[in-house]
ChimeraX commands (.cxc) that place a marker at each C-alpha (Angstrom):
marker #1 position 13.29,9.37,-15.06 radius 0.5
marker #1 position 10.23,7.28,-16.99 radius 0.5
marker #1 position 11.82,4.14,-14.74 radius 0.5
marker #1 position 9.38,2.65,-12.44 radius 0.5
marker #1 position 11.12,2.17,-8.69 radius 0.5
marker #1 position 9.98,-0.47,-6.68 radius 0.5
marker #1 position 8.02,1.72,-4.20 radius 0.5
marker #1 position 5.69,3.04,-7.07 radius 0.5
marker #1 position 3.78,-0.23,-8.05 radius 0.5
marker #1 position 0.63,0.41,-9.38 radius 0.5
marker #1 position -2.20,-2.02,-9.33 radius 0.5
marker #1 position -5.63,-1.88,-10.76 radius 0.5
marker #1 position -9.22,-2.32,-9.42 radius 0.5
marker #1 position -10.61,-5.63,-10.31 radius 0.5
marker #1 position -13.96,-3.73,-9.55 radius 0.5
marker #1 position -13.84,-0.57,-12.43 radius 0.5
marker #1 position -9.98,-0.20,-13.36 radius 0.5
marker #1 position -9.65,2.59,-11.51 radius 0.5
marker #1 position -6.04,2.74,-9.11 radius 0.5
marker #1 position -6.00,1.38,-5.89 radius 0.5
marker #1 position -4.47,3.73,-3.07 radius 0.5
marker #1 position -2.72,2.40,-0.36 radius 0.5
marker #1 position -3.17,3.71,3.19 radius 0.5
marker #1 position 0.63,3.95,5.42 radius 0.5
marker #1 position -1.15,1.89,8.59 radius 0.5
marker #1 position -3.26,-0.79,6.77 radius 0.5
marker #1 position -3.27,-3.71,4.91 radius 0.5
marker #1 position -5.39,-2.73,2.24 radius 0.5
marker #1 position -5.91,-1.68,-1.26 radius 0.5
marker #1 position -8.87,0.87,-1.64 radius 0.5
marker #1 position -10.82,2.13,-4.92 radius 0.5
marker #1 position -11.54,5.90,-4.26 radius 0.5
marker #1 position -13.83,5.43,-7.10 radius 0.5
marker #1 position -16.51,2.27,-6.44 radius 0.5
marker #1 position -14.67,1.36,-3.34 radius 0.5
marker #1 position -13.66,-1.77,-3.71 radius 0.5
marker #1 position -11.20,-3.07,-1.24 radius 0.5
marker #1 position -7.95,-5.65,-1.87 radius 0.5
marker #1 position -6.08,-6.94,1.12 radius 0.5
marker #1 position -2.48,-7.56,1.16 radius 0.5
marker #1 position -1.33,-10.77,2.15 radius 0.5
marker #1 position 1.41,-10.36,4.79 radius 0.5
marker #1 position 4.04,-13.03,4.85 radius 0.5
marker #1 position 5.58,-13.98,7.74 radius 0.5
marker #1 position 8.99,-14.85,6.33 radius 0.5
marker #1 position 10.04,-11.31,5.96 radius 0.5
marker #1 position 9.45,-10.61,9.53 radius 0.5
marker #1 position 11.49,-12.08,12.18 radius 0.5
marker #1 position 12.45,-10.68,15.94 radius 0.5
marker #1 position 15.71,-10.07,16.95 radius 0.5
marker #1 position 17.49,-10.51,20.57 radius 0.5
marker #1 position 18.59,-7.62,21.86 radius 0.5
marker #1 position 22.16,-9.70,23.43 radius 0.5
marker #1 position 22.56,-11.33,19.79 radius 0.5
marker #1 position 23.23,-7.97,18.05 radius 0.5
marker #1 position 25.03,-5.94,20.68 radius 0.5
marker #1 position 26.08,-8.65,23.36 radius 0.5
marker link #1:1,2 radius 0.2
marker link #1:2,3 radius 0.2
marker link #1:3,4 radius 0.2
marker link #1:4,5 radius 0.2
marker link #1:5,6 radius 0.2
marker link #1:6,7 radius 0.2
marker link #1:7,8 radius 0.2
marker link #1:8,9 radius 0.2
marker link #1:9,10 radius 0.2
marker link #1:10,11 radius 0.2
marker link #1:11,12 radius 0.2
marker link #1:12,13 radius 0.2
marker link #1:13,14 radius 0.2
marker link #1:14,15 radius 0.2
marker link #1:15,16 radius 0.2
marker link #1:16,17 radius 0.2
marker link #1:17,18 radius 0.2
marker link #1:18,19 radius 0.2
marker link #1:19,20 radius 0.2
marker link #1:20,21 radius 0.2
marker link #1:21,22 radius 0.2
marker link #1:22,23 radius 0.2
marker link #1:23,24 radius 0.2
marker link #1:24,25 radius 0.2
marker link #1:25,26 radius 0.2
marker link #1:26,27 radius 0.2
marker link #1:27,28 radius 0.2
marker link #1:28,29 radius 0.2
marker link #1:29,30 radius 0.2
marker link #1:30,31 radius 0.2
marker link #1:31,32 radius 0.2
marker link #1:32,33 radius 0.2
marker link #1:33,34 radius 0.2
marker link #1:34,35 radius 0.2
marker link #1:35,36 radius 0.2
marker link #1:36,37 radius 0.2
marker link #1:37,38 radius 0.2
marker link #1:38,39 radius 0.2
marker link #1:39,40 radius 0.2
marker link #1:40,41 radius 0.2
marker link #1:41,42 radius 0.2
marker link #1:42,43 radius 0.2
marker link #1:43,44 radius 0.2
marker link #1:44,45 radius 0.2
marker link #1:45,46 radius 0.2
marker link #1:46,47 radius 0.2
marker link #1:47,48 radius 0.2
marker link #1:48,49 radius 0.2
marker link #1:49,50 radius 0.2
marker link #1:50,51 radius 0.2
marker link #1:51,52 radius 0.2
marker link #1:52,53 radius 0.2
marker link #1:53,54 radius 0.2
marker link #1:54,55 radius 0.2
marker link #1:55,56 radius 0.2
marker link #1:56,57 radius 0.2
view
């Protein structure tokens, strides 16, 4: 149970080491310690809007 899954990456603060904490809702990376802040990068390849008629029609 020592495997890392893909929704527990861990990154560290470029500011003190510390771990950043993500927030569910934003697009950042936040030290709790020195409170440094990383932004994440969204792409826009792995979006993409579907029509409604194209799935069910």
């Amino acid at each position: 149970m020592d495997e890392i899954q893909k929704s527990e990456y861990k990154k560290a603060c470029a500011n003190c080491g510390a771990e950043l904490k993500f927030k569910p809702g934003s697009h950042q990376l936040t030290c709790d310690y020195c409170g440094y802040e990383e932004f994440i990068e969204q792409s826009k390849s792995s979006l993409r809007s579907l029509n409604w008629n194209t799935i069910y029609g």
